[in-house]
CHARMM internal coordinates of N, CA and C (Angstrom, degrees):
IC EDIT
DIST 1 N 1 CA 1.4531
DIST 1 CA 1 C 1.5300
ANGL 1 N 1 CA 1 C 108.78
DIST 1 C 2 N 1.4088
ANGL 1 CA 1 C 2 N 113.69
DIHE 1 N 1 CA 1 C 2 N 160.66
DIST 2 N 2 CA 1.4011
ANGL 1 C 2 N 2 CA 112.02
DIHE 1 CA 1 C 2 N 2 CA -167.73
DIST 2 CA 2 C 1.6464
ANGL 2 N 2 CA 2 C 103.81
DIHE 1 C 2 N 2 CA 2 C -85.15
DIST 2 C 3 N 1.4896
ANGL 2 CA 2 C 3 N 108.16
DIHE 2 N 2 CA 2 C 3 N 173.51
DIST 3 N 3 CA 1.9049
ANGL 2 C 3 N 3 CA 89.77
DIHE 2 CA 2 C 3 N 3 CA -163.67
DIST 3 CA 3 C 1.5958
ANGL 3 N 3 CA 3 C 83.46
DIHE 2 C 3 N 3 CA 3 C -76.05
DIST 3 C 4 N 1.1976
ANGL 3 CA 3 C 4 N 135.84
DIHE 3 N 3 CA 3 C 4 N -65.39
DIST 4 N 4 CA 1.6852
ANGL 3 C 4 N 4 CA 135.54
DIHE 3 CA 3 C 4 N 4 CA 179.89
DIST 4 CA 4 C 1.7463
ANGL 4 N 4 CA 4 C 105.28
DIHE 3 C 4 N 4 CA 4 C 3.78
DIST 4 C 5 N 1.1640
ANGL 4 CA 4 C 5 N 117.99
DIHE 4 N 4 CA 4 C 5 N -37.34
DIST 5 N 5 CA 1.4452
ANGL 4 C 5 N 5 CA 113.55
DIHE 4 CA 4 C 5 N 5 CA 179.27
DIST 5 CA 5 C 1.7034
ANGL 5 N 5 CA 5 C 120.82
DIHE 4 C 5 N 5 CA 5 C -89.14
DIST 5 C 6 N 1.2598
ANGL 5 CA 5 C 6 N 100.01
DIHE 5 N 5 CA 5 C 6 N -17.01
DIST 6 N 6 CA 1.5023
ANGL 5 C 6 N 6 CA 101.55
DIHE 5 CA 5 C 6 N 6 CA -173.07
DIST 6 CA 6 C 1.3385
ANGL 6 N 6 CA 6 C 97.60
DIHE 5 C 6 N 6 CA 6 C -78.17
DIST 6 C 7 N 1.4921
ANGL 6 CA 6 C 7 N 103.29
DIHE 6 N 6 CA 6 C 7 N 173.74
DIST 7 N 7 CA 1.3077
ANGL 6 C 7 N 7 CA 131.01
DIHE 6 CA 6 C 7 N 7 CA -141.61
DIST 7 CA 7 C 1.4901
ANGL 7 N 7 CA 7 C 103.65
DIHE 6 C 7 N 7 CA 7 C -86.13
DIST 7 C 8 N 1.6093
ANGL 7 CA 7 C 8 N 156.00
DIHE 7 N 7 CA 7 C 8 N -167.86
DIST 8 N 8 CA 1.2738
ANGL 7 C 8 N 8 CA 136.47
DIHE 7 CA 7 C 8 N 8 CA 130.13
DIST 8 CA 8 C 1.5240
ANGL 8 N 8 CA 8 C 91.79
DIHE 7 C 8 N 8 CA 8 C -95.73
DIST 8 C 9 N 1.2598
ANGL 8 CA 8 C 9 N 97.65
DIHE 8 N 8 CA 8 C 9 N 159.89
DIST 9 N 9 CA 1.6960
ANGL 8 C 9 N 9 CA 133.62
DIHE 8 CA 8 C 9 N 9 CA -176.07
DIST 9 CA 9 C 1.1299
ANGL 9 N 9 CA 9 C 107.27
DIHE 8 C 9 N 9 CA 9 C 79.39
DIST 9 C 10 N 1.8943
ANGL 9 CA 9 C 10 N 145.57
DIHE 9 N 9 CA 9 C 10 N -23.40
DIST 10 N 10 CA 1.0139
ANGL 9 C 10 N 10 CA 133.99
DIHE 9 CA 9 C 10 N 10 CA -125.60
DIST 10 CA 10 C 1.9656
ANGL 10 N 10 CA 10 C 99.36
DIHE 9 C 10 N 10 CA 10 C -115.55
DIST 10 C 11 N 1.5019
ANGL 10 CA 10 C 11 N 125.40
DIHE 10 N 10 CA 10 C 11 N 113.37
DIST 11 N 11 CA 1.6340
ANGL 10 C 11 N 11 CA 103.57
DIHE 10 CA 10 C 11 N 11 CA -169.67
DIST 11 CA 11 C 1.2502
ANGL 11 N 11 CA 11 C 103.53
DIHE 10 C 11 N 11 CA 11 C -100.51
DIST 11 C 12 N 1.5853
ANGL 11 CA 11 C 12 N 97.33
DIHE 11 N 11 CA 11 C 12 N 143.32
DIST 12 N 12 CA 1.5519
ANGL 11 C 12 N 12 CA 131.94
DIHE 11 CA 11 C 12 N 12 CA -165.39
DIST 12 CA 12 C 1.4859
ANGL 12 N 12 CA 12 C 84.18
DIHE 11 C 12 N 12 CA 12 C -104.12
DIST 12 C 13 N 1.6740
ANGL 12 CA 12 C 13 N 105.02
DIHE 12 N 12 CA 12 C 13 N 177.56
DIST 13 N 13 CA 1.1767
ANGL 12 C 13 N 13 CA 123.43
DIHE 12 CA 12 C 13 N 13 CA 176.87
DIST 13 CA 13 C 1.6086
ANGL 13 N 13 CA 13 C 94.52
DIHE 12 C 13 N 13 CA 13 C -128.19
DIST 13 C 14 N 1.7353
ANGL 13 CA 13 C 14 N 121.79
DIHE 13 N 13 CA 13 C 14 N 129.66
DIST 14 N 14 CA 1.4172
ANGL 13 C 14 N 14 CA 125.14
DIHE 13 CA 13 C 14 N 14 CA 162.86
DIST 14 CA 14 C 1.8662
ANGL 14 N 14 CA 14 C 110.41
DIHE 13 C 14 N 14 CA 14 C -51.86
DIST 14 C 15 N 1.4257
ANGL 14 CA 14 C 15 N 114.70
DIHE 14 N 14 CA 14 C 15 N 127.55
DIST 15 N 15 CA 0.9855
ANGL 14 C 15 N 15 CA 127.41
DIHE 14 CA 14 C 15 N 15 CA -179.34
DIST 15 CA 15 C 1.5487
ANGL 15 N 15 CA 15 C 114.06
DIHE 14 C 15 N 15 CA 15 C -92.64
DIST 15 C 16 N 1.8312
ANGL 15 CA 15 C 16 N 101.21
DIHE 15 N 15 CA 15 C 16 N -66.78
DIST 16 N 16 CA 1.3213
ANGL 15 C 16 N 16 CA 108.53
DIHE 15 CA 15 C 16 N 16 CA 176.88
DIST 16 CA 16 C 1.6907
ANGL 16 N 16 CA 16 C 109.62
DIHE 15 C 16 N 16 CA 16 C -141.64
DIST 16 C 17 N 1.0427
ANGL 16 CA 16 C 17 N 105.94
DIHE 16 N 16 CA 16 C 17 N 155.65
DIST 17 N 17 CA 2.2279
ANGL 16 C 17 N 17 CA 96.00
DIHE 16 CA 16 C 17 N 17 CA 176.81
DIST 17 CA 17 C 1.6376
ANGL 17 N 17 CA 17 C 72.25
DIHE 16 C 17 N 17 CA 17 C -120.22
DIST 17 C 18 N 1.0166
ANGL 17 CA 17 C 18 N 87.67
DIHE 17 N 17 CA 17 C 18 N 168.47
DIST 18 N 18 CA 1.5059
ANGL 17 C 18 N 18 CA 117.59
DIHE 17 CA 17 C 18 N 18 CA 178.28
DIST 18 CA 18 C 1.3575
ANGL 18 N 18 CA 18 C 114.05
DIHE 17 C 18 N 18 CA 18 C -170.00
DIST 18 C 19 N 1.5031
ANGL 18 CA 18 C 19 N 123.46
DIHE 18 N 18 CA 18 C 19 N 173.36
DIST 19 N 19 CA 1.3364
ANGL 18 C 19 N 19 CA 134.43
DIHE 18 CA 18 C 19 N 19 CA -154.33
DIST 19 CA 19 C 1.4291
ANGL 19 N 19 CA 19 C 118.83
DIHE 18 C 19 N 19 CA 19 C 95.77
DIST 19 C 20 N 1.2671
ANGL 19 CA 19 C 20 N 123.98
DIHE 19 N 19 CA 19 C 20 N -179.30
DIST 20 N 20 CA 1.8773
ANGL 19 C 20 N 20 CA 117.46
DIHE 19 CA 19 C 20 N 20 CA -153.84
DIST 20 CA 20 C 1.4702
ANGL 20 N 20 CA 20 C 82.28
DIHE 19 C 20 N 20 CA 20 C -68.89
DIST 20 C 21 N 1.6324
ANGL 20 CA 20 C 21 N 104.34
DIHE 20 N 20 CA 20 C 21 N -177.95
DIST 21 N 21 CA 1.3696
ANGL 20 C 21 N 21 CA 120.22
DIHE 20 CA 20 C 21 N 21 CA -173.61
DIST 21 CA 21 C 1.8083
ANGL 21 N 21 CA 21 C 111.45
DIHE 20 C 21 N 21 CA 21 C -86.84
DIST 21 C 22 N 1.3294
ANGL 21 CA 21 C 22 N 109.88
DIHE 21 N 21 CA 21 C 22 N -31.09
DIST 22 N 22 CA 1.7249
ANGL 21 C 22 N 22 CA 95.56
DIHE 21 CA 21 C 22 N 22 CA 155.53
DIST 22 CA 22 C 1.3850
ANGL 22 N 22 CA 22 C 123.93
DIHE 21 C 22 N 22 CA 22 C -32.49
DIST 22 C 23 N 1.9420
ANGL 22 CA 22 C 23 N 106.58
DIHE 22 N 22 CA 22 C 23 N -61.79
DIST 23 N 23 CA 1.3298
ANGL 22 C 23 N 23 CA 116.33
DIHE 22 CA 22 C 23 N 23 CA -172.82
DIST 23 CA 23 C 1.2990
ANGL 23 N 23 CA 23 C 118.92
DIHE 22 C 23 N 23 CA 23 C -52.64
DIST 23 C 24 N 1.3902
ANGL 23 CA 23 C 24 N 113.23
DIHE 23 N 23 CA 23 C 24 N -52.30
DIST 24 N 24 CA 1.6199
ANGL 23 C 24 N 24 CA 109.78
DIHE 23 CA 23 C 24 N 24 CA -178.49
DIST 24 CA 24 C 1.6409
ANGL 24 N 24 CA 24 C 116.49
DIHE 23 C 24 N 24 CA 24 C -67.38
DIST 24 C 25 N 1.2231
ANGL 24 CA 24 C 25 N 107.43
DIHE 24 N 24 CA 24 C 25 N -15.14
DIST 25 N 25 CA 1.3637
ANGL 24 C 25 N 25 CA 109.73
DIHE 24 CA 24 C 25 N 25 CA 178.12
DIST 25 CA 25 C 1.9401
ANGL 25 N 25 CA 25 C 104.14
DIHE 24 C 25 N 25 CA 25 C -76.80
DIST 25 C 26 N 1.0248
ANGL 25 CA 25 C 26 N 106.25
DIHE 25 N 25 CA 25 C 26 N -53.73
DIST 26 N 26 CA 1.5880
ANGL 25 C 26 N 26 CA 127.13
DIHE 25 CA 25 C 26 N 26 CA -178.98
DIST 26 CA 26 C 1.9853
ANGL 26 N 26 CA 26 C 79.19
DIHE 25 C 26 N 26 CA 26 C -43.81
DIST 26 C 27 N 1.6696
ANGL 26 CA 26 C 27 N 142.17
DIHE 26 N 26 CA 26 C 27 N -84.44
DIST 27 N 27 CA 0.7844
ANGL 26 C 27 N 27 CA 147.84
DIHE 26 CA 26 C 27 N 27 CA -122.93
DIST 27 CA 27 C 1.3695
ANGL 27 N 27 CA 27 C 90.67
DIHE 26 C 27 N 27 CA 27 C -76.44
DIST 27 C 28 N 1.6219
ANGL 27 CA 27 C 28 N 116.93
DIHE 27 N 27 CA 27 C 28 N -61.04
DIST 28 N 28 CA 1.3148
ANGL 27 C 28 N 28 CA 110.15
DIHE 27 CA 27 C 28 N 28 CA -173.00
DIST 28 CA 28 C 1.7979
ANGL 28 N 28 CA 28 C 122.95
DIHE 27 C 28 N 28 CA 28 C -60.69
DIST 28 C 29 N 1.1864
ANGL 28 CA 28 C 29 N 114.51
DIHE 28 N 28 CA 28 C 29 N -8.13
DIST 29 N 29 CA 1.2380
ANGL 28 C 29 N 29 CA 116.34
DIHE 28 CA 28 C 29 N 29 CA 172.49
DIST 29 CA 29 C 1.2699
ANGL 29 N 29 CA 29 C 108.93
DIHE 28 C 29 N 29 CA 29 C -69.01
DIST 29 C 30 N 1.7658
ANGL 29 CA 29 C 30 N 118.00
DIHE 29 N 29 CA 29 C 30 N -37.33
DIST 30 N 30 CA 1.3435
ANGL 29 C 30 N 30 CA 116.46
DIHE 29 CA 29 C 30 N 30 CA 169.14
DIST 30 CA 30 C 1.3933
ANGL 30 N 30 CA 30 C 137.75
DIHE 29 C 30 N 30 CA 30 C -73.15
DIST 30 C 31 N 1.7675
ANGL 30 CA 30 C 31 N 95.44
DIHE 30 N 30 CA 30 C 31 N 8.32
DIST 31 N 31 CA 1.7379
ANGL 30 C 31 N 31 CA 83.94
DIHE 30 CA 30 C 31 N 31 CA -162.50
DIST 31 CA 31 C 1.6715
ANGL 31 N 31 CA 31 C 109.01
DIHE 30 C 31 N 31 CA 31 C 134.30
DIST 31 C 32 N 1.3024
ANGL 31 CA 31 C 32 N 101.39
DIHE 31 N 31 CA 31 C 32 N -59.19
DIST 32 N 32 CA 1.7703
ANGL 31 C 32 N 32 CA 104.98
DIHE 31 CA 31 C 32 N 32 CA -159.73
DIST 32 CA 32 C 1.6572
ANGL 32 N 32 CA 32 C 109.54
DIHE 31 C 32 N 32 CA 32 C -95.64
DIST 32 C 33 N 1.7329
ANGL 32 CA 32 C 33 N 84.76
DIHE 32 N 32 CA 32 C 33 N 79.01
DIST 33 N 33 CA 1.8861
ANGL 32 C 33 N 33 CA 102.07
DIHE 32 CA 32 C 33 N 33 CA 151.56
DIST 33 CA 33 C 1.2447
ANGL 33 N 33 CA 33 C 126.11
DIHE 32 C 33 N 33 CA 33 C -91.61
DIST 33 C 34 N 0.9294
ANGL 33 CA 33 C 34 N 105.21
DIHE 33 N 33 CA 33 C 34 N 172.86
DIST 34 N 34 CA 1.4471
ANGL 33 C 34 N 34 CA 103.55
DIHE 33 CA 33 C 34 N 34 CA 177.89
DIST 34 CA 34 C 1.3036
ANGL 34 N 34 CA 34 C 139.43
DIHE 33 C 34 N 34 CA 34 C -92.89
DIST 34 C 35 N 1.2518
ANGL 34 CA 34 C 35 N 137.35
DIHE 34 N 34 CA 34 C 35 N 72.68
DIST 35 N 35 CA 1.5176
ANGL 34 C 35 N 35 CA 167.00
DIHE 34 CA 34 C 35 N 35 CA 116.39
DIST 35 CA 35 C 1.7570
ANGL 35 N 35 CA 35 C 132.14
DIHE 34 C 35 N 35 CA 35 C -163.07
DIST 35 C 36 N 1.8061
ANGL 35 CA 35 C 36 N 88.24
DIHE 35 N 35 CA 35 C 36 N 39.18
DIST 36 N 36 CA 1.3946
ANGL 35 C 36 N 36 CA 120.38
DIHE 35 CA 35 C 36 N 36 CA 173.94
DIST 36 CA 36 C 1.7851
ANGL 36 N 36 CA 36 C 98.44
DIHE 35 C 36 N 36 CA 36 C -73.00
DIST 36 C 37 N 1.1162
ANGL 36 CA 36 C 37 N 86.77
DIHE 36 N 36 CA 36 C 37 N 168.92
DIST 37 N 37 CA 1.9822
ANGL 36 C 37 N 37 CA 97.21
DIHE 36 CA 36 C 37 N 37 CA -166.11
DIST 37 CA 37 C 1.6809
ANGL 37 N 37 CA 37 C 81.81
DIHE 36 C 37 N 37 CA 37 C -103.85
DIST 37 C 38 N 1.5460
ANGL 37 CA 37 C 38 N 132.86
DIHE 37 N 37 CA 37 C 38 N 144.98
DIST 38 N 38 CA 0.9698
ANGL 37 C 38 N 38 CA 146.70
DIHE 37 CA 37 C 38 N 38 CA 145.30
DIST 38 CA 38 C 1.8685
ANGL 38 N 38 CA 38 C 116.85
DIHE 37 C 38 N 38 CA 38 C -131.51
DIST 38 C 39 N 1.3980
ANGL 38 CA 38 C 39 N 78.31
DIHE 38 N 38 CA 38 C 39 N 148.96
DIST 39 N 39 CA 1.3869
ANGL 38 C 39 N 39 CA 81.49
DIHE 38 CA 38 C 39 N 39 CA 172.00
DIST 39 CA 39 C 2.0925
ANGL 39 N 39 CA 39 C 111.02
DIHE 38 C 39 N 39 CA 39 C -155.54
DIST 39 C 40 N 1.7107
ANGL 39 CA 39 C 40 N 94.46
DIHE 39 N 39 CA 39 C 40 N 149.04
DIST 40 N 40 CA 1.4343
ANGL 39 C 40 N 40 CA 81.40
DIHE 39 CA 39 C 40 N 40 CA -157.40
DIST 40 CA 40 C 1.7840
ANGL 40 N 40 CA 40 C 89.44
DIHE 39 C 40 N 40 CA 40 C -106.22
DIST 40 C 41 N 1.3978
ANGL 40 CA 40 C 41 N 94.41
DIHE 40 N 40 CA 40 C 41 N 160.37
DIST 41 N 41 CA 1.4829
ANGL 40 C 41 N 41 CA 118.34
DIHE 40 CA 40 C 41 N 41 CA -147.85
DIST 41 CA 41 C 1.6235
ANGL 41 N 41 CA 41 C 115.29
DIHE 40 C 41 N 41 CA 41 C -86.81
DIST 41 C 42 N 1.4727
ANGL 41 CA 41 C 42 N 89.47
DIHE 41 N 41 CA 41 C 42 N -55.20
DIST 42 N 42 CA 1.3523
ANGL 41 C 42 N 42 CA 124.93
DIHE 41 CA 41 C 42 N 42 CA 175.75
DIST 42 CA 42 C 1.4713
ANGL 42 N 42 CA 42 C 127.94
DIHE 41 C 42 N 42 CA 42 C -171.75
DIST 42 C 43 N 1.2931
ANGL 42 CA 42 C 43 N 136.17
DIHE 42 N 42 CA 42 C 43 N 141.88
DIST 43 N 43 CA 1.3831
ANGL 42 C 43 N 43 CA 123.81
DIHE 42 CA 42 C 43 N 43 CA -166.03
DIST 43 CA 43 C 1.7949
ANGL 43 N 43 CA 43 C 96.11
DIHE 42 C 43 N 43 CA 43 C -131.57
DIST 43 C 44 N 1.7162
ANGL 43 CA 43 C 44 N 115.55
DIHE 43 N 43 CA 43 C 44 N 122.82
DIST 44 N 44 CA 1.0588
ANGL 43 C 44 N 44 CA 136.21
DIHE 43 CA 43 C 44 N 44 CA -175.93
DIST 44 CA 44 C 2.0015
ANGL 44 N 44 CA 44 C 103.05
DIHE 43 C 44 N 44 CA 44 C -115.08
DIST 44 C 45 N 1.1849
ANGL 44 CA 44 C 45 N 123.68
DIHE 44 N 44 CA 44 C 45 N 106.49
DIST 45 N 45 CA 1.4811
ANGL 44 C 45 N 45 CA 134.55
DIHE 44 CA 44 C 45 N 45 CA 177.69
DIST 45 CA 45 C 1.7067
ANGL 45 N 45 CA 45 C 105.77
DIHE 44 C 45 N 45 CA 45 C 58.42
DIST 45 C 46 N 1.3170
ANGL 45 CA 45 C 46 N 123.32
DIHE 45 N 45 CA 45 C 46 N 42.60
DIST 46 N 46 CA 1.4394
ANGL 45 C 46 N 46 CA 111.79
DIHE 45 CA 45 C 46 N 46 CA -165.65
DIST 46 CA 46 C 1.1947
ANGL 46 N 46 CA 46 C 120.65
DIHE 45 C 46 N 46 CA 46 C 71.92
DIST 46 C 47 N 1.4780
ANGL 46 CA 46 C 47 N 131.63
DIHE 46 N 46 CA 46 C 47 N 10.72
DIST 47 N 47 CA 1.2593
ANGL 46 C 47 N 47 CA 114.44
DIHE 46 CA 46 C 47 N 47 CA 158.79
DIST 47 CA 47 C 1.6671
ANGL 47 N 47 CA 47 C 103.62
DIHE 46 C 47 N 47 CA 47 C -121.91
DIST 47 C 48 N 1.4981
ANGL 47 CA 47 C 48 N 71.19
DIHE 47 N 47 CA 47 C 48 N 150.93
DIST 48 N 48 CA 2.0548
ANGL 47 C 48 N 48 CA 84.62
DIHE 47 CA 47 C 48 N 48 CA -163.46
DIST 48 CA 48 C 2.0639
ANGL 48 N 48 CA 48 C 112.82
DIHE 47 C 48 N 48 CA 48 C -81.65
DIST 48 C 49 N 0.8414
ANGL 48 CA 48 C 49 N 136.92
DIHE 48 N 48 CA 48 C 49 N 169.07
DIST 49 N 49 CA 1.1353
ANGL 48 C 49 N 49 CA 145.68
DIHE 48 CA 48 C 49 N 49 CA 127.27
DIST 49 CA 49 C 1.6900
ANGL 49 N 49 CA 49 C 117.32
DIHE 48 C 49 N 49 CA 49 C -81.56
DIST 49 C 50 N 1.1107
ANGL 49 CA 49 C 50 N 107.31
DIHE 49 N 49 CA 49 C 50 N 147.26
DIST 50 N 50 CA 1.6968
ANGL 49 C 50 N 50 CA 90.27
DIHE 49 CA 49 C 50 N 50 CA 158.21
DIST 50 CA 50 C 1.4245
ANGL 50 N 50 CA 50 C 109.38
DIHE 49 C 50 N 50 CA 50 C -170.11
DIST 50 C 51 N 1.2274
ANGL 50 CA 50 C 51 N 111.99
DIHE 50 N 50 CA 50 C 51 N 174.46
DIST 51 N 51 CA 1.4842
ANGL 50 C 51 N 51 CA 116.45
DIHE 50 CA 50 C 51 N 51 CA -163.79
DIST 51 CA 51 C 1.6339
ANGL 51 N 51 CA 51 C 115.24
DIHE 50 C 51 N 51 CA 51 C -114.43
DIST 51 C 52 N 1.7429
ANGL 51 CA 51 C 52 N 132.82
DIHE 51 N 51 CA 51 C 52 N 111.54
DIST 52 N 52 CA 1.3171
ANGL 51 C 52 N 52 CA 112.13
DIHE 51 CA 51 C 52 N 52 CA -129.52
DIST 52 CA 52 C 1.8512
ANGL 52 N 52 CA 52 C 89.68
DIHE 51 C 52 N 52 CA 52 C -165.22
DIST 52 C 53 N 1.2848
ANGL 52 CA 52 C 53 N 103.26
DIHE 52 N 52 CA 52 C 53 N 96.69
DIST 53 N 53 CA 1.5670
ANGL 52 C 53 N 53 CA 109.80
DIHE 52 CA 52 C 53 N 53 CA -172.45
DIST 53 CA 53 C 1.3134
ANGL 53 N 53 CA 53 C 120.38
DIHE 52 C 53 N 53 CA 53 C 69.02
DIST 53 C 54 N 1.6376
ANGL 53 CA 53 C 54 N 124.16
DIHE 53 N 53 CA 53 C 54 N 35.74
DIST 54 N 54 CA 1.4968
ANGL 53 C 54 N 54 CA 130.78
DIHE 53 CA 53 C 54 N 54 CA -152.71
DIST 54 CA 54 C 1.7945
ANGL 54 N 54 CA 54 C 123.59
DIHE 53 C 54 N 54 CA 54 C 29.08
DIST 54 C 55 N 1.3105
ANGL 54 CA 54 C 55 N 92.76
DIHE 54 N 54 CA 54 C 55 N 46.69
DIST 55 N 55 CA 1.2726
ANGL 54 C 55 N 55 CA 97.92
DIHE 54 CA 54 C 55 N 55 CA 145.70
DIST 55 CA 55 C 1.7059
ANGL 55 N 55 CA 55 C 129.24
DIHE 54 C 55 N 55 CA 55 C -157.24
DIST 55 C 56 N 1.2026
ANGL 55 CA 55 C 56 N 132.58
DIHE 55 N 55 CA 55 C 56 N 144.67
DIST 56 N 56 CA 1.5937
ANGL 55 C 56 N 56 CA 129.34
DIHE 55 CA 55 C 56 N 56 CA -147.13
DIST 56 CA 56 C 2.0285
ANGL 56 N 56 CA 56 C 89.27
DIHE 55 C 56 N 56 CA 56 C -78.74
DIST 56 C 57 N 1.3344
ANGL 56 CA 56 C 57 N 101.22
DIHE 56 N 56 CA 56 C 57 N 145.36
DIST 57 N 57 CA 1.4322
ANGL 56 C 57 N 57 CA 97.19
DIHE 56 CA 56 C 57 N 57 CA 163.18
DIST 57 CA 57 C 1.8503
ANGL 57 N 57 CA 57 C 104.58
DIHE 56 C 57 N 57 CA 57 C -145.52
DIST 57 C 58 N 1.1714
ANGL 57 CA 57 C 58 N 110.00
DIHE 57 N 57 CA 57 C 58 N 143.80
DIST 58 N 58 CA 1.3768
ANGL 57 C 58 N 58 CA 115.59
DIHE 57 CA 57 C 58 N 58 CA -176.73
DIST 58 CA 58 C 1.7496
ANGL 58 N 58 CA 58 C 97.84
DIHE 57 C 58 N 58 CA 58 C -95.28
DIST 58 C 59 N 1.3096
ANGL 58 CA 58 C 59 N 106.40
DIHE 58 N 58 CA 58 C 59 N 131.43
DIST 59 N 59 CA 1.7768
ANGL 58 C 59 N 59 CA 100.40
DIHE 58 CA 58 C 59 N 59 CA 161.73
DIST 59 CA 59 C 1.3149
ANGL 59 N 59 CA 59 C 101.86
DIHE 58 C 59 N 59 CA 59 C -159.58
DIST 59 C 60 N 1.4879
ANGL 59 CA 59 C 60 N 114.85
DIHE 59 N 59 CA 59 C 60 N 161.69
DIST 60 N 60 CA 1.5638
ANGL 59 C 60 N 60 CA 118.44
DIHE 59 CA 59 C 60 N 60 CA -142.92
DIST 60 CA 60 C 1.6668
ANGL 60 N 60 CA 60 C 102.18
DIHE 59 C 60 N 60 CA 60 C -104.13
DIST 60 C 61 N 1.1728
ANGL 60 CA 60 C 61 N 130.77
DIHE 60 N 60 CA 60 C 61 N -177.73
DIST 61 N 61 CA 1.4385
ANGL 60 C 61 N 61 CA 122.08
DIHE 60 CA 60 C 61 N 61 CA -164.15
DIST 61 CA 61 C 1.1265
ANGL 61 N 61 CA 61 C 122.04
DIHE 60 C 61 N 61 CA 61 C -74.37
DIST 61 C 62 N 1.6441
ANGL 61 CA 61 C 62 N 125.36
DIHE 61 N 61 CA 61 C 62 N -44.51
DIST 62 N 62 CA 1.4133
ANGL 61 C 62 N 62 CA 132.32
DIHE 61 CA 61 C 62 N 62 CA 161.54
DIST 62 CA 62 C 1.4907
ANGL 62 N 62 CA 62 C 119.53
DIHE 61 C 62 N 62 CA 62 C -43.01
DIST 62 C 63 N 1.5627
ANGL 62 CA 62 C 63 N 117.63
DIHE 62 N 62 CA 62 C 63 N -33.01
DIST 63 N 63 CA 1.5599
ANGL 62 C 63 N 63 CA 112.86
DIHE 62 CA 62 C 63 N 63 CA 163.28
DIST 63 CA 63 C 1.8194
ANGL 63 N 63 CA 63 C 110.85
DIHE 62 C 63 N 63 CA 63 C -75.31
DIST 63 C 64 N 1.3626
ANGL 63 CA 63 C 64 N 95.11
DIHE 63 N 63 CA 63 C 64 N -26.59
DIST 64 N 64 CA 2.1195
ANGL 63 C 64 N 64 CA 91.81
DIHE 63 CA 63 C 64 N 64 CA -156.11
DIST 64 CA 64 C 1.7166
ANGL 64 N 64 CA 64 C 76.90
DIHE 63 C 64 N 64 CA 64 C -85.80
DIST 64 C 65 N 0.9931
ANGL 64 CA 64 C 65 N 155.07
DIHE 64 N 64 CA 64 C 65 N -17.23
DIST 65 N 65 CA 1.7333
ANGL 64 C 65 N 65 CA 149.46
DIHE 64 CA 64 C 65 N 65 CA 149.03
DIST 65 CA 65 C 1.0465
ANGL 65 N 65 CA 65 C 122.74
DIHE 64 C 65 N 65 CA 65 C -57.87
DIST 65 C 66 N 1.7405
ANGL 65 CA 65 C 66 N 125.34
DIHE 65 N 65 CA 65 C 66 N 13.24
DIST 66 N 66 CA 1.1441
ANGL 65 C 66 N 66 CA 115.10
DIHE 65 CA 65 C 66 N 66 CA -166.13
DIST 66 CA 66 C 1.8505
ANGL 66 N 66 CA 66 C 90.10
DIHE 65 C 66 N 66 CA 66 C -134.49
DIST 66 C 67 N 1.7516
ANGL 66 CA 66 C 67 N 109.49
DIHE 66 N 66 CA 66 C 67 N 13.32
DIST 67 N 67 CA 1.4398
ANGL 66 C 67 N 67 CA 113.05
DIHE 66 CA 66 C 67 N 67 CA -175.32
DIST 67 CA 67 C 0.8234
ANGL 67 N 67 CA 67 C 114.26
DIHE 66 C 67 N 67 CA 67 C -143.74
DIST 67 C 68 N 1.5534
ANGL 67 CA 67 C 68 N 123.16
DIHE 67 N 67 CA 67 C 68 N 111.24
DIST 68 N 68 CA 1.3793
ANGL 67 C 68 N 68 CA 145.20
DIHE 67 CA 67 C 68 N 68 CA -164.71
DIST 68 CA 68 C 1.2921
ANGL 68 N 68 CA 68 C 104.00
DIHE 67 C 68 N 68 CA 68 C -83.74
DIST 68 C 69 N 1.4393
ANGL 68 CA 68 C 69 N 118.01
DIHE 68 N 68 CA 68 C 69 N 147.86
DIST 69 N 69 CA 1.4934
ANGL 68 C 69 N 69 CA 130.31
DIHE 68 CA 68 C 69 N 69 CA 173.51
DIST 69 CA 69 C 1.4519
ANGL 69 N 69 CA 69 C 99.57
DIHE 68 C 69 N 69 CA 69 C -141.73
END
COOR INIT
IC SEED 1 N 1 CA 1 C
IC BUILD
């Protein structure tokens, strides 16, 4: 499921990122590989907070739809 659906407080494990190869590059620079621990923080209009190698990162829904857990 895409992270956009997960829960806040609850940690998932990154499955897959996807989107062109900029994007996943852009993501994994932040954090979101694949069987990294995430967890989302709080979600304000579809965009997530989340919590991602001990450190908080905000990213907006079209990216947090592009990361499977």
């Amino acid at each position: 499921m895409p992270l956009t659906m997960a829960n806040a407080g609850e940690a998932n494990v990154i499955k897959k990122v996807g989107g062109r190869e900029e994007t996943k590059r852009f993501l994994g620079n932040l954090g979101f590989v694949p069987g990294c621990s995430v967890t989302v923080v709080s979600e304000i209009n579809g965009n997530l907070i989340v919590h991602v190698k001990d450190a908080r990162v905000a990213i907006g829904r079209d990216m947090a739809n592009k990361i499977m857990v």
